[in-house]
mmCIF file of the N, C-alpha and C atoms, coordinates in Angstrom:
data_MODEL
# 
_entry.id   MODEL 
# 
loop_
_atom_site.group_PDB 
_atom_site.id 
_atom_site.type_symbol 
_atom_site.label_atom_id 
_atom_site.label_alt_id 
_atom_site.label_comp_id 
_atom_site.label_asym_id 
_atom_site.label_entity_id 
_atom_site.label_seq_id 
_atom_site.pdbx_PDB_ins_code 
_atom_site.Cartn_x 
_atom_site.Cartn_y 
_atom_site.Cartn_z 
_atom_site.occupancy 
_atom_site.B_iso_or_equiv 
_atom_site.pdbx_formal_charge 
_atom_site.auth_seq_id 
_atom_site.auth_comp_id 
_atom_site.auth_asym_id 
_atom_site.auth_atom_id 
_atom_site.pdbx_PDB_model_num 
ATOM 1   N N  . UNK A 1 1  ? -12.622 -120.618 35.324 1.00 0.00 ? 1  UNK A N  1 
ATOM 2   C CA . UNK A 1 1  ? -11.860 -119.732 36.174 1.00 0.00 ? 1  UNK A CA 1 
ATOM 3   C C  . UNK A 1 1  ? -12.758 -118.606 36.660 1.00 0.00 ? 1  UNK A C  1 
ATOM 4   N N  . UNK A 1 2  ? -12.745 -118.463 37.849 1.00 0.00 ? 2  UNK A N  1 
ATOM 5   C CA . UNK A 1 2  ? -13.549 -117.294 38.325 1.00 0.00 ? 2  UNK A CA 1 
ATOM 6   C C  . UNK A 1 2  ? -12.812 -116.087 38.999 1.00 0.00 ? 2  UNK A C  1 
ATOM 7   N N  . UNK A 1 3  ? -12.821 -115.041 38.124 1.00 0.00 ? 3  UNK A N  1 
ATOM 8   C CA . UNK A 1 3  ? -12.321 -113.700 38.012 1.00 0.00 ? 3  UNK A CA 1 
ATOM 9   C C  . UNK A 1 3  ? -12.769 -112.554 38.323 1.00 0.00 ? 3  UNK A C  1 
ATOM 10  N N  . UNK A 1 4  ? -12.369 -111.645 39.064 1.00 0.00 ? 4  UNK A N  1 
ATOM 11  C CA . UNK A 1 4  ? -13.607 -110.430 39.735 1.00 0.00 ? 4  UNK A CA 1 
ATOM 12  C C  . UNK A 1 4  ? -12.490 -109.222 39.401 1.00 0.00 ? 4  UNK A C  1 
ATOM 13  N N  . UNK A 1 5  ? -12.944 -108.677 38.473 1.00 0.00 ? 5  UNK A N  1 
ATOM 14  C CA . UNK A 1 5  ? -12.694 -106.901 37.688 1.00 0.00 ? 5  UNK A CA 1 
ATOM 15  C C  . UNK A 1 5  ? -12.094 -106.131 39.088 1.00 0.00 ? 5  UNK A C  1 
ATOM 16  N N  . UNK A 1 6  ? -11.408 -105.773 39.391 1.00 0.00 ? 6  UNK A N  1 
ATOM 17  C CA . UNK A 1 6  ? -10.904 -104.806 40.907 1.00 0.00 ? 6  UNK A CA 1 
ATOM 18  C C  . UNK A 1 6  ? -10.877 -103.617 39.880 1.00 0.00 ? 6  UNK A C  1 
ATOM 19  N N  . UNK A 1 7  ? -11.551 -102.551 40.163 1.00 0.00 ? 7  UNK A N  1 
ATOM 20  C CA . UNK A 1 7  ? -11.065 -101.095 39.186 1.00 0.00 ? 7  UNK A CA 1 
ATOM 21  C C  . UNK A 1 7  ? -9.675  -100.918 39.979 1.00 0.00 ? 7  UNK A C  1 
ATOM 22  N N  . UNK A 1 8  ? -8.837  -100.126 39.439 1.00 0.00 ? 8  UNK A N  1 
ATOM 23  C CA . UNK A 1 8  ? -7.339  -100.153 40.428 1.00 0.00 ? 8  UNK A CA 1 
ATOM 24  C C  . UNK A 1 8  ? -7.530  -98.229  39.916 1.00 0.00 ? 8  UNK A C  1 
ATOM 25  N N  . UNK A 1 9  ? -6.398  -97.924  40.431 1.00 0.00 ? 9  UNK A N  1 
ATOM 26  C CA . UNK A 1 9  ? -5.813  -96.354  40.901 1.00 0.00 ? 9  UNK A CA 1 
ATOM 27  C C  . UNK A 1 9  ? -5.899  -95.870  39.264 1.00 0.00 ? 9  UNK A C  1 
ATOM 28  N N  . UNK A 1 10 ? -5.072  -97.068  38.437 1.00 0.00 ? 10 UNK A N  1 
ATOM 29  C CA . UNK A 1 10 ? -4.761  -96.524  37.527 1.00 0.00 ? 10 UNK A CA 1 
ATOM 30  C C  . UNK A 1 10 ? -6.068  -97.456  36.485 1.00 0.00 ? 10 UNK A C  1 
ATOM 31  N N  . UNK A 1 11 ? -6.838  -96.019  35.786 1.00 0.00 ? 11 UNK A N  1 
ATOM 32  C CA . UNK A 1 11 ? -7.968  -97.256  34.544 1.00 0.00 ? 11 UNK A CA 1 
ATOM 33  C C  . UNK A 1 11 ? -7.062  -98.181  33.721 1.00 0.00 ? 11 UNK A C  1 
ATOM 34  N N  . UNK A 1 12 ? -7.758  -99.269  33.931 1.00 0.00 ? 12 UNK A N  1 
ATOM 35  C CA . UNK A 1 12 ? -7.834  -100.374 32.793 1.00 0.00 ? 12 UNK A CA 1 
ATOM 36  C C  . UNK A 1 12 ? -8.146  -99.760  31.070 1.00 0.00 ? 12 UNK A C  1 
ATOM 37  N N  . UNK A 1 13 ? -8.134  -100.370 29.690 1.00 0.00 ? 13 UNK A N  1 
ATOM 38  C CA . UNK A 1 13 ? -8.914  -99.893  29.101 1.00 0.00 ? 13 UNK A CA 1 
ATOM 39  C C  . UNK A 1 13 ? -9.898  -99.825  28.701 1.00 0.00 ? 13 UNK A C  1 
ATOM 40  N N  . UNK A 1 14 ? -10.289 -101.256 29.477 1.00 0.00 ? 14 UNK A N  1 
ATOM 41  C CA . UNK A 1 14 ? -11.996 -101.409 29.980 1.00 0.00 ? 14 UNK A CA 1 
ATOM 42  C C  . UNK A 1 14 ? -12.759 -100.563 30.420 1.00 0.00 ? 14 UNK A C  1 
ATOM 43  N N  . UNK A 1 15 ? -12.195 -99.980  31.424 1.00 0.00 ? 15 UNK A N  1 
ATOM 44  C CA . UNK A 1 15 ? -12.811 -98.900  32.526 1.00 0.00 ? 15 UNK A CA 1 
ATOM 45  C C  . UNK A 1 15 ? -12.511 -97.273  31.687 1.00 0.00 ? 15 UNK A C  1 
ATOM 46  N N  . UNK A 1 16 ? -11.676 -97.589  30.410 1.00 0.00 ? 16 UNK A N  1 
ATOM 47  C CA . UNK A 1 16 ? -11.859 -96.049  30.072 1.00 0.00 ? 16 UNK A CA 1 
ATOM 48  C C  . UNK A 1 16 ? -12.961 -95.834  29.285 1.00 0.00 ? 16 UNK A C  1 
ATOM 49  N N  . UNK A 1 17 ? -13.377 -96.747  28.515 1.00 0.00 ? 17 UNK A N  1 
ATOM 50  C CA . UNK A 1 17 ? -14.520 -96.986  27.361 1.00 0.00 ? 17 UNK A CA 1 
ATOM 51  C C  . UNK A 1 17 ? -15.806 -96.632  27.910 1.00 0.00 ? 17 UNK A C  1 
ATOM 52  N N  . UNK A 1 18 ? -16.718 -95.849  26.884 1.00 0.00 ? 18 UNK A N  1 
ATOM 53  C CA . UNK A 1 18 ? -17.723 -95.467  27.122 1.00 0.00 ? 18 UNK A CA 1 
ATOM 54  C C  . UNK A 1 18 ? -18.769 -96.901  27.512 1.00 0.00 ? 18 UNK A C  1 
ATOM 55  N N  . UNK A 1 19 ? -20.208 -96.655  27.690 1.00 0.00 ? 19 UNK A N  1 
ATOM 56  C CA . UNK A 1 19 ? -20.660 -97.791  27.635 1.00 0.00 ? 19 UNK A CA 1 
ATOM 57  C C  . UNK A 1 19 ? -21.497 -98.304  26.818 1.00 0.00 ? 19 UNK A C  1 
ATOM 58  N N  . UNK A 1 20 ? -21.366 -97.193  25.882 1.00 0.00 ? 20 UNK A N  1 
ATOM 59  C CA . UNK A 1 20 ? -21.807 -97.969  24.628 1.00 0.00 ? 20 UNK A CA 1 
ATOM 60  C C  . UNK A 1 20 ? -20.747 -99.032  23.895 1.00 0.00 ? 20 UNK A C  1 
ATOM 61  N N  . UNK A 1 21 ? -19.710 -97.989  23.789 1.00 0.00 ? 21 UNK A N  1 
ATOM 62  C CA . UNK A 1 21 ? -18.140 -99.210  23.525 1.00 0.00 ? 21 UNK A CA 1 
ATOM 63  C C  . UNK A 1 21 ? -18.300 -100.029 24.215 1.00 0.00 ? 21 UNK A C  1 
ATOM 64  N N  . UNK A 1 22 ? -18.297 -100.315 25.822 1.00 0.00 ? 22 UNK A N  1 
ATOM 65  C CA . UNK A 1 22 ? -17.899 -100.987 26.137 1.00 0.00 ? 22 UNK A CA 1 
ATOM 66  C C  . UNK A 1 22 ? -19.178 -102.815 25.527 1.00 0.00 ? 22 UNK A C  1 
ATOM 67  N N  . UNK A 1 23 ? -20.185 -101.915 25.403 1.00 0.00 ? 23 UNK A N  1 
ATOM 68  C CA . UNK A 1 23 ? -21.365 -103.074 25.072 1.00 0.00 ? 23 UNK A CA 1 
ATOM 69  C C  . UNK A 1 23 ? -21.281 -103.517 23.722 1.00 0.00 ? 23 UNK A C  1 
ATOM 70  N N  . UNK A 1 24 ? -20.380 -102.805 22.640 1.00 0.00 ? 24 UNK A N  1 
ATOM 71  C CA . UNK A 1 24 ? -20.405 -103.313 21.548 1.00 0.00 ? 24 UNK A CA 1 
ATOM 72  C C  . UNK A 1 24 ? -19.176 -104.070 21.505 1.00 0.00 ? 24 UNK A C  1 
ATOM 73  N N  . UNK A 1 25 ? -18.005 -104.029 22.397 1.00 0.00 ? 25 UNK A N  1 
ATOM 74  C CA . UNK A 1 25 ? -16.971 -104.886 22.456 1.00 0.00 ? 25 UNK A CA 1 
ATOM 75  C C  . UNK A 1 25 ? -17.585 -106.497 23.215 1.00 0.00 ? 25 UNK A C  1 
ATOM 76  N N  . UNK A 1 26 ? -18.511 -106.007 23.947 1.00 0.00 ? 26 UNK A N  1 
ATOM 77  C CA . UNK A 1 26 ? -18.747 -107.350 24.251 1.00 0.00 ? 26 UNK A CA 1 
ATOM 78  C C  . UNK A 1 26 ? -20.078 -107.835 23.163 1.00 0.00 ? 26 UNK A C  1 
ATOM 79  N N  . UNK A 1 27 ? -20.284 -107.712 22.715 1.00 0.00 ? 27 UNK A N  1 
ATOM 80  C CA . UNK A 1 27 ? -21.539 -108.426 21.737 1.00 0.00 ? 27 UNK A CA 1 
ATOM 81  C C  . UNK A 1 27 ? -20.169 -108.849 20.567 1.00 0.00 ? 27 UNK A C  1 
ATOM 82  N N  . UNK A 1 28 ? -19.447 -108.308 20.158 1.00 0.00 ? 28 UNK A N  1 
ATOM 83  C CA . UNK A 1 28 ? -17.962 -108.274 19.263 1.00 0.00 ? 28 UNK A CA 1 
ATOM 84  C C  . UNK A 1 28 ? -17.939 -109.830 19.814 1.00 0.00 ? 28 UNK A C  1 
ATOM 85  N N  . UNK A 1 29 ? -17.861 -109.649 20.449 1.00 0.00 ? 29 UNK A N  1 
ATOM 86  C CA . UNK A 1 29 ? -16.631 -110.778 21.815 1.00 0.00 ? 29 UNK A CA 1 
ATOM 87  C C  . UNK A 1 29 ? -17.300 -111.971 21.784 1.00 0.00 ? 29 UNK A C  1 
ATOM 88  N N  . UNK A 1 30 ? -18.283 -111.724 21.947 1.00 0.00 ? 30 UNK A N  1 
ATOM 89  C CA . UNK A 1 30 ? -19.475 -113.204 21.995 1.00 0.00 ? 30 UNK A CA 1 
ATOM 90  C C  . UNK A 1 30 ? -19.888 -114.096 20.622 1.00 0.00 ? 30 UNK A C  1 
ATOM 91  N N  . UNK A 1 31 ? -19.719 -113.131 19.588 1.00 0.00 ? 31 UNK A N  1 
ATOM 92  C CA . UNK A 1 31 ? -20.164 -113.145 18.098 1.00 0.00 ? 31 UNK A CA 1 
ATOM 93  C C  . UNK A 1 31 ? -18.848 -113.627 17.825 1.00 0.00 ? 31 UNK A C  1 
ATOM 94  N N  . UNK A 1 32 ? -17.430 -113.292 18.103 1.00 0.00 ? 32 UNK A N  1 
ATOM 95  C CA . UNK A 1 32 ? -16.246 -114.130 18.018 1.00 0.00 ? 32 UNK A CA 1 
ATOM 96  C C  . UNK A 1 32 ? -15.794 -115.368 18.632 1.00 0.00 ? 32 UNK A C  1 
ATOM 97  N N  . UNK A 1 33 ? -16.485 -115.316 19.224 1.00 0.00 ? 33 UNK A N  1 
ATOM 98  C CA . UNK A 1 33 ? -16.437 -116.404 20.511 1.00 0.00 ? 33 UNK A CA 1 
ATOM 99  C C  . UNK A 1 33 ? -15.375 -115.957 20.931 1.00 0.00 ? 33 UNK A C  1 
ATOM 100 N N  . UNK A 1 34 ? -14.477 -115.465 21.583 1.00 0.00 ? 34 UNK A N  1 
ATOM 101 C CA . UNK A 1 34 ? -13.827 -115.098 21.906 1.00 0.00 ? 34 UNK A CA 1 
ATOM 102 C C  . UNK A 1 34 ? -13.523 -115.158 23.448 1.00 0.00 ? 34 UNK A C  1 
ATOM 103 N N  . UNK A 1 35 ? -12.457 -115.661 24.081 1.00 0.00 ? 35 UNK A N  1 
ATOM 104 C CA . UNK A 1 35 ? -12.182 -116.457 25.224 1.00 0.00 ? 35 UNK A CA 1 
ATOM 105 C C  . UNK A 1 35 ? -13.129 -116.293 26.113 1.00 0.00 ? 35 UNK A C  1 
ATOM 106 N N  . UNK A 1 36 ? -13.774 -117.183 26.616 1.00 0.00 ? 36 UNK A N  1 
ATOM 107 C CA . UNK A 1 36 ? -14.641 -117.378 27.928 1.00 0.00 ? 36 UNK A CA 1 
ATOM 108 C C  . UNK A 1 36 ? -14.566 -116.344 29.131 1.00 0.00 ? 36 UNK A C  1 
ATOM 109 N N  . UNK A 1 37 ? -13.193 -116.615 28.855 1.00 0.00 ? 37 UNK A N  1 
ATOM 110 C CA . UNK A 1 37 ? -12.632 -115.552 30.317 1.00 0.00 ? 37 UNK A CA 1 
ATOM 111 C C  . UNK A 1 37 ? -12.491 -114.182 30.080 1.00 0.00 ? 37 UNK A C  1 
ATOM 112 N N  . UNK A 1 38 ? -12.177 -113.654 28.691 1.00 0.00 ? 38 UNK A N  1 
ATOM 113 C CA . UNK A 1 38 ? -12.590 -112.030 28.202 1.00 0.00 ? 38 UNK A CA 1 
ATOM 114 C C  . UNK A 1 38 ? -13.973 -111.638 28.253 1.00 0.00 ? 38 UNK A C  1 
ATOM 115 N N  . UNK A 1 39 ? -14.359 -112.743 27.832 1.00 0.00 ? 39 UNK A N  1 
ATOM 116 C CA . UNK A 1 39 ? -16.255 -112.076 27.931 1.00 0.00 ? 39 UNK A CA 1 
ATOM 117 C C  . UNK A 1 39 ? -16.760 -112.495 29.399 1.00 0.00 ? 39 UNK A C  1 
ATOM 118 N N  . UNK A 1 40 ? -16.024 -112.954 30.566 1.00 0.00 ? 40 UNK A N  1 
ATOM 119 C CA . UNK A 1 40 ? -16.725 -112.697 31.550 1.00 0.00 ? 40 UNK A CA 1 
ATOM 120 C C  . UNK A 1 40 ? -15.587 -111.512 32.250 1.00 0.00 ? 40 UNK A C  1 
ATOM 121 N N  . UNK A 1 41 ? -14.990 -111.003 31.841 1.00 0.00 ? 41 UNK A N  1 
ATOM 122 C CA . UNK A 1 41 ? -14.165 -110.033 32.655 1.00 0.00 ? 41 UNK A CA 1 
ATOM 123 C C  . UNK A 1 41 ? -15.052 -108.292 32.098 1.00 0.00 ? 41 UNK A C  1 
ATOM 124 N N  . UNK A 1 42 ? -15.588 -108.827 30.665 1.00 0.00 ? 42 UNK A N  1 
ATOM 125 C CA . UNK A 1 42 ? -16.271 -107.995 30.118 1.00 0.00 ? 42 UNK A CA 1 
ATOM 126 C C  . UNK A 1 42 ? -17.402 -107.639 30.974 1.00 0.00 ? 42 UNK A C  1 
ATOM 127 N N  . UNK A 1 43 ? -18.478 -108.454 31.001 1.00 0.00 ? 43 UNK A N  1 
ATOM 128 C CA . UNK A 1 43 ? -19.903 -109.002 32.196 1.00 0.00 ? 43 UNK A CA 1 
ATOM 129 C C  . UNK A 1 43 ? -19.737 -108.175 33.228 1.00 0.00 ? 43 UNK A C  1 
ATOM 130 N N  . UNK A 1 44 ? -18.332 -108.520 33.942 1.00 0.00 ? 44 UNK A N  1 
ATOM 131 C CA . UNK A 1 44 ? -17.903 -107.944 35.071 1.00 0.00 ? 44 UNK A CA 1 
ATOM 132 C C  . UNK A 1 44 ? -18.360 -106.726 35.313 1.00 0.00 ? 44 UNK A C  1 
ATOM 133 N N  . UNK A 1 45 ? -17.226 -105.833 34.364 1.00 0.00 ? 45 UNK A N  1 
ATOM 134 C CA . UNK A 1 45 ? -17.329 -104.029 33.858 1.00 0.00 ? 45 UNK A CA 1 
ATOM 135 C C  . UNK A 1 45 ? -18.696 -103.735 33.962 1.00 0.00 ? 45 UNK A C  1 
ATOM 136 N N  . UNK A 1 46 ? -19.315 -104.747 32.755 1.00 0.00 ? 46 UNK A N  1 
ATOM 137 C CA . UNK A 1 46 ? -20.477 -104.112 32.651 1.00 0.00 ? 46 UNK A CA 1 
ATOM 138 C C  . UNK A 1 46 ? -21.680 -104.211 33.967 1.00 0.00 ? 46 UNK A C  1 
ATOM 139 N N  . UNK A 1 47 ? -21.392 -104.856 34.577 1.00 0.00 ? 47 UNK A N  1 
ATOM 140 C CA . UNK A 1 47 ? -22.383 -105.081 35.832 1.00 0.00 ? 47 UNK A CA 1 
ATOM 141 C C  . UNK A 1 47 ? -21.842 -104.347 36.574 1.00 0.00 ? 47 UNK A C  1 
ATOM 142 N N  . UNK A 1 48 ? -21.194 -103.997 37.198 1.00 0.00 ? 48 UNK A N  1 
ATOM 143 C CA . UNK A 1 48 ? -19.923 -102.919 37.552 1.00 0.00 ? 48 UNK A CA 1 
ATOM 144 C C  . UNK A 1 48 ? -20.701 -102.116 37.137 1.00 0.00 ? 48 UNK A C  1 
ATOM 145 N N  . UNK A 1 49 ? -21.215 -101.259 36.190 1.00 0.00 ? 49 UNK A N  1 
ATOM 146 C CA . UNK A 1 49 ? -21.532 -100.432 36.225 1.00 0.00 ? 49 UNK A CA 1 
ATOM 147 C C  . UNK A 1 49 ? -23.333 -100.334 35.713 1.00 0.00 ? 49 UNK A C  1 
ATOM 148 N N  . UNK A 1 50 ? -23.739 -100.848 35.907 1.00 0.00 ? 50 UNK A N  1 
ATOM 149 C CA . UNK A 1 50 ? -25.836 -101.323 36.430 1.00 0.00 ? 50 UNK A CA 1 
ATOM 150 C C  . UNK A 1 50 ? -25.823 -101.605 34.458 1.00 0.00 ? 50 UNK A C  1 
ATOM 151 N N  . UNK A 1 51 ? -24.660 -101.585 33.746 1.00 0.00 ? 51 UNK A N  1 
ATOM 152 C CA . UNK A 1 51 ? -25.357 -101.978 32.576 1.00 0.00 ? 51 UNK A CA 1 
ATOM 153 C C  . UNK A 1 51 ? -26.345 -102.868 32.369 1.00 0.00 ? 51 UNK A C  1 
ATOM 154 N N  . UNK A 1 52 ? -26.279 -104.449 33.282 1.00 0.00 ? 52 UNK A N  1 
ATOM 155 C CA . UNK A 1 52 ? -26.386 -105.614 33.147 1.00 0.00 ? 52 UNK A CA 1 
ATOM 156 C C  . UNK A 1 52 ? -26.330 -105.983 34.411 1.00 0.00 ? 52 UNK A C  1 
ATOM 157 N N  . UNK A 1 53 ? -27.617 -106.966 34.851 1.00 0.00 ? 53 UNK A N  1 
ATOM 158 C CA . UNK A 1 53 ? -27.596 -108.112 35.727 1.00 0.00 ? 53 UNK A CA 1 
ATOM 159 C C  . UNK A 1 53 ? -26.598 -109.016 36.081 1.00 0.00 ? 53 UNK A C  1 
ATOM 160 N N  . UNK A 1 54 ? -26.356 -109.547 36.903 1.00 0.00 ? 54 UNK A N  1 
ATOM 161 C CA . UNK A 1 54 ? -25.073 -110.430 36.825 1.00 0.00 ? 54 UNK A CA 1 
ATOM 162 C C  . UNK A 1 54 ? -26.100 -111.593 36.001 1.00 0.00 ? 54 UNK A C  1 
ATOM 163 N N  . UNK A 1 55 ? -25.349 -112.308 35.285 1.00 0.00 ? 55 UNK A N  1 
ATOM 164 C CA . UNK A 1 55 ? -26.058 -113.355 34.398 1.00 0.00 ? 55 UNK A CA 1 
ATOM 165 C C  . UNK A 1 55 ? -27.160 -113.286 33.398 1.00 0.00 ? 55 UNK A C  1 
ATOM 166 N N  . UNK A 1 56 ? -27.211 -111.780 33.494 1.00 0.00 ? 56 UNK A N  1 
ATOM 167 C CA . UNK A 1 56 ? -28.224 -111.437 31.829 1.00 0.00 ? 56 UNK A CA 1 
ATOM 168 C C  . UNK A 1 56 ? -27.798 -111.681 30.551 1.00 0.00 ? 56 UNK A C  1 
ATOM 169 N N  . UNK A 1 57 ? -26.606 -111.709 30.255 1.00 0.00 ? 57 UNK A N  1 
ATOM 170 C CA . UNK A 1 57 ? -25.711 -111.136 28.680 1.00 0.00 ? 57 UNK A CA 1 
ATOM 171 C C  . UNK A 1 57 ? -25.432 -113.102 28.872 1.00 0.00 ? 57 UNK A C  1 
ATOM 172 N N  . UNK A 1 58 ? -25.897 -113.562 28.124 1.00 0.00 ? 58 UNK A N  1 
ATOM 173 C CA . UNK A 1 58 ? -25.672 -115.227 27.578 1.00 0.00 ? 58 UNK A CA 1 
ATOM 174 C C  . UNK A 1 58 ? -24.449 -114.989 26.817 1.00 0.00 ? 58 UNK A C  1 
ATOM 175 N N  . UNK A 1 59 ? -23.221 -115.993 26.743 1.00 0.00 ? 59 UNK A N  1 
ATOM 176 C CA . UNK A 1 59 ? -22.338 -115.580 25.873 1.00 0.00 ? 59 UNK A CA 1 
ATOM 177 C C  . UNK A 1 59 ? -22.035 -117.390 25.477 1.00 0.00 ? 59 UNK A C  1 
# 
C-alpha cells in the first residue's frame, strides 16, 4: 500500500514528537516488526522532516 503523511491543521501524534522520539519509535517499530505500513508512515515523518533520505532507514 502506498501512503503519503499529509501534515493536516490539526498535529498528528507523529508530528508532535520530538525527533529524537520520533527516531526511536521507529527503530522500536522495525525491531518489532511491526506493520509494514506503520514503519513506512513513520519514513514518511521522518523524511518530512530531512531526518532521512527517502529509502535510507531498511525496515
Amino acid at each position: 500500500m502506498d501512503y503519503y503523511f499529509h501534515p493536516s491543521p490539526r498535529p498528528s501524534s507523529l508530528e508532535m514528537l520530538s525527533d529524537e522520539q520520533l527516531l526511536n519509535i521507529y527503530e522500536l517499530a522495525v525491531e518489532a516488526q511491526a506493520s509494514p505500513d506503520f514503519i513506512e508512515i513513520i519514513k514518511n515523518v521522518l523524511s518530512g522532516r530531512k531526518l532521512i533520505e527517502s529509502g535510507k532507514c531498511d525496515s
